[in-house]
N, C-alpha and C positions, 0 to 999 in steps of 0.2 A: 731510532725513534719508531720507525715502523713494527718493530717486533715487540718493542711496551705496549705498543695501540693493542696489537692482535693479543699479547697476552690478556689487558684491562679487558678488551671485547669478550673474551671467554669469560673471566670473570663475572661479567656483569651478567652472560648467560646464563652461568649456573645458578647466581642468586636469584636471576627470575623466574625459572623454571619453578621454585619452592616459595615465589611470593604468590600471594592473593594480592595485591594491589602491585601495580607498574608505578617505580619510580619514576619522577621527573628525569633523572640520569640517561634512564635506558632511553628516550624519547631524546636527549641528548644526542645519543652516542652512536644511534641510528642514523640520527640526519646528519652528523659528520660522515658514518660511514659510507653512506648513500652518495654523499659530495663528493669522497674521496675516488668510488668507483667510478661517479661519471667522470671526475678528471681525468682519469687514469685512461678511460675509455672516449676522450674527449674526441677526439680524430676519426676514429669509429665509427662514434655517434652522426657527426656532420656526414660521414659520408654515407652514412646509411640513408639519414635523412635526403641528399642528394638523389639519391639509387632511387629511393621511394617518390620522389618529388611527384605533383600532378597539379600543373599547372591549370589543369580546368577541375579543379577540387571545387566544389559548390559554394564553398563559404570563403573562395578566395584566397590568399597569399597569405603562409604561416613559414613562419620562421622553425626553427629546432625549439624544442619544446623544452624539455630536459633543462639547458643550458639555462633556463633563468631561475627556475628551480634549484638549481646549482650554486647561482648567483646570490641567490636570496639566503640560501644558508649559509655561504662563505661571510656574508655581511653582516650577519647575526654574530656568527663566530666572530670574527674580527672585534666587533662590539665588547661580547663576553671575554674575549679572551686577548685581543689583542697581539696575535699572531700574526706577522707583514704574511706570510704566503698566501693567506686568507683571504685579505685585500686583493693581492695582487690576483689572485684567483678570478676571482668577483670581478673587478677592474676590468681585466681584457674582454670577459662577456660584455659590459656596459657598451666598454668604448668599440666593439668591431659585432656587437649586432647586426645596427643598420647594416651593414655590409651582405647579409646575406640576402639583401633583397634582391642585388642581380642575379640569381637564381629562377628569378621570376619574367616569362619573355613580355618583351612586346605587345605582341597579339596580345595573349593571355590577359593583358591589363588592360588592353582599347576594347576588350569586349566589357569592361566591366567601370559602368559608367562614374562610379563611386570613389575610383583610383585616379579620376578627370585631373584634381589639383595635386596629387602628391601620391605614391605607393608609402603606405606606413610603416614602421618596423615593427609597430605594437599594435596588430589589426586585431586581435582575439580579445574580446574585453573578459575571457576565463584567465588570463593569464599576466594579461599586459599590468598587472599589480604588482609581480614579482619584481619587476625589472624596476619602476619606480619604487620599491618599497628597500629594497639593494642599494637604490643610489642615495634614496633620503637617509636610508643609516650610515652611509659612508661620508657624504656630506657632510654632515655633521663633524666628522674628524677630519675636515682637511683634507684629503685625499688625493684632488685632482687639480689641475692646472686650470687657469681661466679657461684656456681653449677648449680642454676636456670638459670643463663643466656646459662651456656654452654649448658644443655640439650634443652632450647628452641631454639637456634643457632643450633643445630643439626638435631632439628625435622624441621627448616624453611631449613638448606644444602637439608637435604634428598627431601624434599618435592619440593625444585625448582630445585634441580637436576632432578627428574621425571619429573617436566611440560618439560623443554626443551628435555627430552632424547626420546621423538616422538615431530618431525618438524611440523605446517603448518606456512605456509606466507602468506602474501599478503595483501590487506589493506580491513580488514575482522576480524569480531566479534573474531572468536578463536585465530587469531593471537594476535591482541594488547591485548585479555586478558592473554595470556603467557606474554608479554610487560609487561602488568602493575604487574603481578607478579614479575617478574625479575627485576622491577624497587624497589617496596616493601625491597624486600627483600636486594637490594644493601644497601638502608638507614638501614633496621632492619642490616644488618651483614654485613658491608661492611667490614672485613678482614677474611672474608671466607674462607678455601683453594680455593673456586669453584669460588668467587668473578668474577674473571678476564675473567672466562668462562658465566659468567652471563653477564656480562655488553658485552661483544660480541653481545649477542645472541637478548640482548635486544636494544642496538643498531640498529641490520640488524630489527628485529622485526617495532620497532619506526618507521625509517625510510621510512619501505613499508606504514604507515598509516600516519603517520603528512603531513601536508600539500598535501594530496590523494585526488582519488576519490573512495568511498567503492564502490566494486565491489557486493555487494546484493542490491536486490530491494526485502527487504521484512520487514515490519514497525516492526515483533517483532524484530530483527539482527540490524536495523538501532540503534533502543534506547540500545542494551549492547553495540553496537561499538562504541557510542556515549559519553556516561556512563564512559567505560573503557577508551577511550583517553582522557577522564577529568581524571579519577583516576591516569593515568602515570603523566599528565602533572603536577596534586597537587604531586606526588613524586616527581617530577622533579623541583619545584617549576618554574612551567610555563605557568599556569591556564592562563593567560590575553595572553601570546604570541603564546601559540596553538589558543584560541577563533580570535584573528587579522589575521591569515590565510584567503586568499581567500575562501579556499575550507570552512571553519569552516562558514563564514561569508554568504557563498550563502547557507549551510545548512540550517541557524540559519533562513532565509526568505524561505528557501522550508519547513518547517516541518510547519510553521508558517500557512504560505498560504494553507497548506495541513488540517488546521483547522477544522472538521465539528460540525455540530449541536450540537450533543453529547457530545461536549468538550472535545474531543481525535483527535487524527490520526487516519483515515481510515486502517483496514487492510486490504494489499496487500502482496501476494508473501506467502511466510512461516511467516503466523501472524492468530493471533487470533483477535474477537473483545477486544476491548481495552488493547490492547496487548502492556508491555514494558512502559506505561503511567508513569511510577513513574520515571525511568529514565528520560522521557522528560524534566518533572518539572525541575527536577535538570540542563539538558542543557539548559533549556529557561532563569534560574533563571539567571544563570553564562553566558548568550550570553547578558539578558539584565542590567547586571554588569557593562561588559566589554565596551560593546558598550553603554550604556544609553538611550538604545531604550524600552519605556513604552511598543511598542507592544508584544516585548517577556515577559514580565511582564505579561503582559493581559494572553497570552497563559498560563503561568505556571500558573494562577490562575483559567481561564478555568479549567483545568487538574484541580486540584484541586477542585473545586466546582463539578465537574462531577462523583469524583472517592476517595475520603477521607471522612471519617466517623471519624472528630475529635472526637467526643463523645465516640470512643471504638478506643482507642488506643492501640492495641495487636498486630498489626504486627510489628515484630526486622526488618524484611527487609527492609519495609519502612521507619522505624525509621532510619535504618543505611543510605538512603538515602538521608533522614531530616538532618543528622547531615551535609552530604554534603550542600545541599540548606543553612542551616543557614549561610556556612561557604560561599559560592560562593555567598549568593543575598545581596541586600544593598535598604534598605528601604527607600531610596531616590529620586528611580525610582518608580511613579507612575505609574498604570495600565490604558492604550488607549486602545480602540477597533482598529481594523484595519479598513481603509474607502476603500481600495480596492474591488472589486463584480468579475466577473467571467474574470480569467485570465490563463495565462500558468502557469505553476509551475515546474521550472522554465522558460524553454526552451524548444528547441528541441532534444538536444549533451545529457543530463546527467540528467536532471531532467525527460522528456518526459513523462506530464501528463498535465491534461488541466481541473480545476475547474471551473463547470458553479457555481453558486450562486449570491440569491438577497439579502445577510444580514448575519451577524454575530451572530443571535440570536439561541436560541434554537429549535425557530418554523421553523426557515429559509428555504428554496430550496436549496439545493444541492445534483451535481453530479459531482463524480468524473470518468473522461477518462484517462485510463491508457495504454499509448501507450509504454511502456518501452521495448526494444527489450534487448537482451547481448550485443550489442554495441563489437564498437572494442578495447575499452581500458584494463587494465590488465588481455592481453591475457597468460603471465607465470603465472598469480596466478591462473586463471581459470583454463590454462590445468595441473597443478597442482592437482588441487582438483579434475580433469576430472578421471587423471590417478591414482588416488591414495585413492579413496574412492567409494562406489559404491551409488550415487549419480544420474542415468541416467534419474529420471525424472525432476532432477531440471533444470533452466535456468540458469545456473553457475553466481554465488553461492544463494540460498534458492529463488530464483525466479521461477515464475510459467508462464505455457502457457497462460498469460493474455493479450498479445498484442493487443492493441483495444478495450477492456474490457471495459464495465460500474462496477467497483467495487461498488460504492455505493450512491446512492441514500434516500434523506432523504427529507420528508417533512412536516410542521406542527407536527416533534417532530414524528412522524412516519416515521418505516424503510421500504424499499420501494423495495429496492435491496439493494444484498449486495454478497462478497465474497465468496470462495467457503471453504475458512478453509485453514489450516495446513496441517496435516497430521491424517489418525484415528491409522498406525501403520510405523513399520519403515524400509525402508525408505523412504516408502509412502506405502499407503492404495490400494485397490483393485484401477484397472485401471489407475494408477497413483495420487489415490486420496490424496487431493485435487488441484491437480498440474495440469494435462492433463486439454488441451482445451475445452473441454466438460462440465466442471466442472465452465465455466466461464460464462458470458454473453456475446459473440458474435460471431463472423460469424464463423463458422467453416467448415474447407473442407478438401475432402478427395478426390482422385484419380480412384474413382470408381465410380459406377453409383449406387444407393442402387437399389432393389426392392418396387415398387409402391403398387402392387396390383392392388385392384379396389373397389371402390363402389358398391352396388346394384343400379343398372338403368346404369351402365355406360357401355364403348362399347370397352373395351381394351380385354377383354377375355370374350365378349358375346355373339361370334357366335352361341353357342348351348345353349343361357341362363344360362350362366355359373354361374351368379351371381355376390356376391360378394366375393371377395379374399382378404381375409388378409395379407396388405403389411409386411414389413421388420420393427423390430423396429427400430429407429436412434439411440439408443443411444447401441444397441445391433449393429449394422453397423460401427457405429464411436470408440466404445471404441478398446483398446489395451492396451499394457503393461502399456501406462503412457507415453512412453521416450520420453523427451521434445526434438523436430525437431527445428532447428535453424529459425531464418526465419528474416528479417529487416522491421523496419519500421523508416516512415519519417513524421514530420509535412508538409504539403500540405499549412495549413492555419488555423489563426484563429483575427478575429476583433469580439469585442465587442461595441455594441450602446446602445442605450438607451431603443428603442422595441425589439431590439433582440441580442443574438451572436450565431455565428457560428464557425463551428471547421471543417477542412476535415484535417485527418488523413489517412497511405497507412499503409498496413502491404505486403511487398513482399516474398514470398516462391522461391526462384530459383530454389529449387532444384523440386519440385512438378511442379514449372511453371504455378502461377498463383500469381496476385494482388487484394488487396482488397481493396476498400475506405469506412471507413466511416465517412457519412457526417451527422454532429448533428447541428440542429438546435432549437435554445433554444428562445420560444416565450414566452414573460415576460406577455403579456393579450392578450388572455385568458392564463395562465400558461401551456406549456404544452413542450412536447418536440419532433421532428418529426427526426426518424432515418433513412436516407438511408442509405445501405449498398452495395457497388454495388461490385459485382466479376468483372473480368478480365484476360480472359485465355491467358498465354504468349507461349501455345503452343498448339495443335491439340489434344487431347484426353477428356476420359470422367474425370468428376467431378460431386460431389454432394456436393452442399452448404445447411447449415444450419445453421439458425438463431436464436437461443436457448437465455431462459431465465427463469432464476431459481425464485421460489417462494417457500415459504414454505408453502402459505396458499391459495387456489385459492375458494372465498366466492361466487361467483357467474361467468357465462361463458355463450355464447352466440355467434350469429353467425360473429365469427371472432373477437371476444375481450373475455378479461377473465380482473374479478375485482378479483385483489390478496394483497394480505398484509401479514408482517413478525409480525407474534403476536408474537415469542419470537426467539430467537437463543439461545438453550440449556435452563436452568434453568430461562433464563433471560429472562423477559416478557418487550415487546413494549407495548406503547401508538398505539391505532390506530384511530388515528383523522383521517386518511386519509390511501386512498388506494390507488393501485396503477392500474389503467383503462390502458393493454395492448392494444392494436388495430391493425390488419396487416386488414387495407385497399386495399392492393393489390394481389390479390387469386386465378389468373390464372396458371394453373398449379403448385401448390405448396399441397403439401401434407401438413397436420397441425394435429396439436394433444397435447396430455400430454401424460408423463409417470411418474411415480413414481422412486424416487434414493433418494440416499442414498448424503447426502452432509452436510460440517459443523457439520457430525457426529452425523446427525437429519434425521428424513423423510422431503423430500422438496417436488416439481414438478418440472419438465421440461416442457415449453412450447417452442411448436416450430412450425417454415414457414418452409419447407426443400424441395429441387429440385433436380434435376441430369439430367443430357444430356450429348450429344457428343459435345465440344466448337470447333470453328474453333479460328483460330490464331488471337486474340484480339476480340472475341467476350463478347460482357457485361452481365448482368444481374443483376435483381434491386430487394433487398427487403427491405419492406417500413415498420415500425413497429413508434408505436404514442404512448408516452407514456404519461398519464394525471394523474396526482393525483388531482382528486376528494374529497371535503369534505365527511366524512360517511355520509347517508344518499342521495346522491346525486344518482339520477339513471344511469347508465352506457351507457345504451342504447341510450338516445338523443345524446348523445357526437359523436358517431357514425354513425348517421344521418345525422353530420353536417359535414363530414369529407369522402370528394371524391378522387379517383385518377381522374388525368388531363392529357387526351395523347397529347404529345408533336408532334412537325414537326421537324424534326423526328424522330419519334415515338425510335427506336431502340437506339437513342443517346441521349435520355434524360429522365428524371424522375421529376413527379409534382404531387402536392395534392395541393387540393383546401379546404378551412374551410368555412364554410357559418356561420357566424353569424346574430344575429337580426339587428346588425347594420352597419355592414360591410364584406366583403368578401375578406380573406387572400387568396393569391396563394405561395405556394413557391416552385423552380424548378429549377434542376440540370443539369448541363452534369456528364454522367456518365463515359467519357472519355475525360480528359484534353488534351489527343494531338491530339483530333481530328481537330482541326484548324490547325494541322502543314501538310501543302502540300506541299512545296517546298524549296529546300535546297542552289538557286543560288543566293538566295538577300535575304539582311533584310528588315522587319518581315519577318519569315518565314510562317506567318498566313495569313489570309484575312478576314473578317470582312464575307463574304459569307462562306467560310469555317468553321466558326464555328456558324453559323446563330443556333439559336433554339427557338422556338414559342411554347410558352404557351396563349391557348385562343388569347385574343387581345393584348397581349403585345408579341415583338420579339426583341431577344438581342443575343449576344455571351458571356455572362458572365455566370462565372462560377457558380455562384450562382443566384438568380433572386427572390428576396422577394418583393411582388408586395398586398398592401392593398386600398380597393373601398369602400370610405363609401359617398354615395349619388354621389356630382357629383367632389368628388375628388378623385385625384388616386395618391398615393405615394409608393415609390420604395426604397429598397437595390439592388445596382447589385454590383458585387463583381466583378473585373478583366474583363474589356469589354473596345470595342472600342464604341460602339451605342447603343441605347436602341430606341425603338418605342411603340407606342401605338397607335391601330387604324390606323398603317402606319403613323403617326403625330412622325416627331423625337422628344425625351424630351430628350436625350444628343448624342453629336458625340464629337469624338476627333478631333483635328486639325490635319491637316496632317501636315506632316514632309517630308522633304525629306530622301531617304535613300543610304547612298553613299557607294561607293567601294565594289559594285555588283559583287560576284562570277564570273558572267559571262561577266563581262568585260562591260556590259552594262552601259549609261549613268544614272545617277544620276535622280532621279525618285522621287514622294512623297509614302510615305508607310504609 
């Protein structure tokens, strides 16, 4: 029998190797063989688990993990197939669990007030599902003696008595996985004494998350809460009526869309790289079930080519996975690429992230902007968690000071940028690591003025030849405890063409009393990508802004650009076809440097543009950074060359770069404040086409955007939200006027 299995196993190899869609089979045939290794390995396992034990582990007394995983796919098989060894497999875990609690001392349990009435066998409510989800299938066929069933009905009382006997709510990873517990166990034991206390609990539980919006913006939390609302719903037999939810529906196209190169989900918030991937498979499988949409098909099989090593099937967790995907996918649904390229994702309300890319491939471009703020929505579950767990540097719940962030960055199969991590301890790392603003890729400010210093030759402290003085470090300036400071952001804007897209994004502090916009423009040839950032003080004091961007490896630097790349993130090494050519073009007054930190729980750099002054009340300021990923081998320095600032008319209210190529010459330029048109409040428009005039070289427009390309003797244009464009004073668009009626001021009806 064993040498059929191992030939079928090749089998199914080779046919997979040459499929675009993953059968239901293989997903089969994995979580047998994942079962079959941990049996094989059962003795092993316990005693490893033993070697490893640590009785003063944080989160208290856990059993061997593995083994219910193990369980849960023996019972499934048993079901399907009806094989006694199967049973009996499964069986012996059930019945001699509990057992492994005297493992656990004494002491170790009188410090821990929670274990007063009972030590449980099922304390992890990540997990304690398998074991009741094993026995309610076996159950079902008979299987066990009354004594067996009564002592495993006791050890699943005891054990979901504890999950609910400490609350969380809200529509959020730990809650619905108490849910899905509480649901488990209704099927495994529905004439419990405690039954009627269960189904309460997991009712109010259900309710906060079905048809919700989760309250984390962080990809590892998204896939368990994901994960576990499928698990309640297969208790529930619901799987198809939770996936037809709005909320399920707009998830199934953001995690989708949220795609990159790698064939994962980007992390963001409290995630790891390829953080929580085995859960997705399984919602993408069961979204493109339900709906018969090939592209969540394509996604689960991505994930899978990117992160499965059918050839060594030993992990029970993912095997317990597998058994879900066989059970949720239907082979009938072919696998599409998506034809969609650089879009929102979804919105602005609840999604609030904006993916540039030119392709679905592995070489592809992409970056992701993540503008997600805490929003106003489940404001009780947040201040929930606010008040009742110490929690102060997260962005309620497991989000991070990322607002306006470039999380990640990929091109030609090389990482480019990326994340700043998790966490390296708990409940976060030194200075709020990896949560605090600092930790991120963008603008960061602070309420104080740093310390400059000075150069040698320069005249700030040279009256008696003083020298050069060693400014302040920034990130010794900027850091503190971590505590994530509230702050809002809003989409501004974003269209996509065919040479280029753009995005302006705000992030607002009230409470600091300052605004931020950044404006990305993503030029498809030559590839690159041009960042303004521009501040905006909403009130009289000083500030210092800085424009930070983390690297792991900086290969070569230069004046005002640094060629960097991510050779690996921990043990895991990148491809590096390409690097990543920083550039801040714009250098007046701006201190610039590297330092060395600690991030993603690796040595990185910090590169940074940084300022400080006294703002006056809606005063601007602009910092410009060019991102190019360059083939290796490509020199850095011409790119450089070709790539000017362009002082605008006027100068103080707008921001431009100029690219000189061989065969044409790009402009592109901003206002750095959108209500500067607004002067008057007694008629509509309240704007004037003078009002918001601004002149870059030979072209003059009021548009908020002004993407302007010259190649010999033609000249073609982007303007974004304008009334007039000119060139050489020659108009090439004006609007028609309109009249404007029921003038504030009582006045007649007029054109505007």
């Amino acid at each position: 029998m064993k040498k059929t299995f191992i030939v079928l196993w090749l089998i199914l190899l080779t046919v997979s190797s040459h499929a675009q869609t993953i059968a239901r089979k293989q997903y089969l045939e994995y979580a047998r063989a994942s079962a079959d290794w941990t049996w094989q390995h059962y003795d092993s396992l316990v005693a490893d688990w033993k070697k490893q034990f640590d009785p003063d582990y944080v989160f208290g007394y856990n059993a061997p993990p593995h083994l219910l995983d193990m369980a849960a796919i023996y019972a499934q098989l048993y079901e399907l197939e009806g094989r006694r060894e199967y049973a009996d497999r499964a069986k012996k875990v059930l019945l001699t669990y509990g057992d492994y609690r005297s493992q656990y001392p004494a002491t170790a349990r009188q410090k821990r007030p929670e274990y007063n009435r009972m030590l449980p066998a099922l304390p992890n409510f990540f997990t304690a599902m398998r074991y009741t989800r094993a026995y309610e299938m076996m159950r079902r066929k008979n299987l066990f003696s009354r004594t067996e069933r009564a002592l495993i009905e006791n050890l699943i009382g005891e054990s979901t008595d504890f999950v609910i006997s400490s609350q969380e709510w809200g529509a959020m990873n730990r809650a619905i996985l108490r849910g899905e517990c509480l649901a488990w166990a209704l099927r495994a034991a529905p004439d419990h004494p405690s039954s009627a206390m269960w189904r309460m609990n997991m009712d109010a539980l259900v309710s906060d998350n079905w048809g919700a919006w989760e309250i984390e913006d962080a990809t590892g939390y998204h896939g368990v809460w994901l994960y576990s609302l499928l698990g309640t719903a297969e208790a529930m037999g619901k799987v198809a009526e939770l996936l037809k939810t709005p909320e399920m529906y707009y998830y199934a196209h953001y995690f989708l869309h949220l795609m990159s190169p790698d064939g994962t989900i980007p992390d963001f918030g409290d995630a790891d790289w390829r953080t929580s991937w085995h859960r997705f498979i399984a919602f993408f499988e069961a979204c493109a079930k339900v709906h018969a949409n090939p592209e969540f098909k394509w996604a689960a099989n991505q994930i899978i080519k990117s992160m499965v090593h059918w050839q060594d099937p030993k992990s029970v967790s993912l095997g317990y996975t597998f058994m879900d995907c066989y059970r949720w996918a239907d082979d009938r649904i072919k696998s599409t690429e998506p034809m969609q390229l650089s879009a929102e994702i979804m919105e602005d309300v609840q999604g609030k992230k904006i993916v540039f890319r030119n392709g679905w491939k592995n070489a592809s471009t992409y970056l992701l902007l993540n503008y997600r703020d805490e929003g106003d929505g489940g404001l009780l579950y947040r201040d929930y968690l606010r008040d009742s767990i110490p929690v102060e540097e997260e962005k309620m719940t497991h989000g991070h000071a990322d607002e306006n962030s470039l999380s990640l960055l990929m091109s030609g199969g090389s990482l480019l940028l990326h994340d700043g991590g998790y966490r390296d301890f708990m409940p976060s790392g030194p200075f709020g690591a990896y949560r605090q603003d600092y930790f991120h890729n963008r603008l960061c400010v602070r309420q104080e003025k740093i310390f400059f210093g000075q150069k040698e030759g320069e005249s700030r402290y040279a009256l008696y030849r003083v020298g050069a003085v060693p400014g302040q470090s920034v990130l010794d300036f900027f850091h503190n405890a971590g505590s994530y400071r509230r702050v809002r952001t809003q989409k501004i804007d974003f269209l996509s063409f065919a040479d280029l897209d753009y995005s302006r994004t705000r992030l607002i502090d009230d409470l600091a009393g300052y605004e931020t916009d950044r404006i990305i423009t993503y030029l498809k040839n030559p590839e690159l990508f041009v960042v303004f950032d521009v501040f905006k003080s909403r009130t009289r004091s000083f500030f210092t802004a800085s424009n930070m961007w983390h690297t792991r490896k900086i290969i070569d630097r230069g004046e005002h650009w640094y060629d960097t790349v991510y050779d690996s993130l921990g043990a895991l090494a990148f491809p590096q076809n390409k690097h990543l050519l920083i550039y801040f073009p714009q250098t007046h007054y701006r201190m610039e440097g590297v330092e060395p930190e600690k991030r993603y729980y690796q040595n990185e750099w910090l590169i940074h543009q940084t300022t400080g002054q006294f703002f006056e009340l809606g005063q601007t300021i602009v910092f410009t950074t060019v991102l190019i990923p360059p083939l290796v081998g490509e020199t850095p320095e011409p790119w450089t060359k070709k790539i000017k600032m362009v002082q605008g008319d006027p100068d103080e209210k707008s921001v431009a770069l100029q690219i000189q190529l061989e065969d044409r010459e790009i402009m592109i330029g901003a206002k750095r404040d959108l209500r500067m048109d607004v002067i008057r409040d007694y008629r509509r428009p309240k704007y004037t086409y003078e009002s918001g005039r601004l002149r870059f070289l030979d072209v003059e427009s009021n548009a908020d955007l002004l993407v302007t390309v010259k190649a010999k003797d033609e000249l073609s244009y982007t303007a974004v939200n304008l009334t007039k464009l000119l060139y050489k004073d020659k108009v090439l668009f004006e609007g028609e006027p309109t009249n404007a009626f029921l003038a504030f001021d009582g006045s007649s009806d007029s054109p505007g």
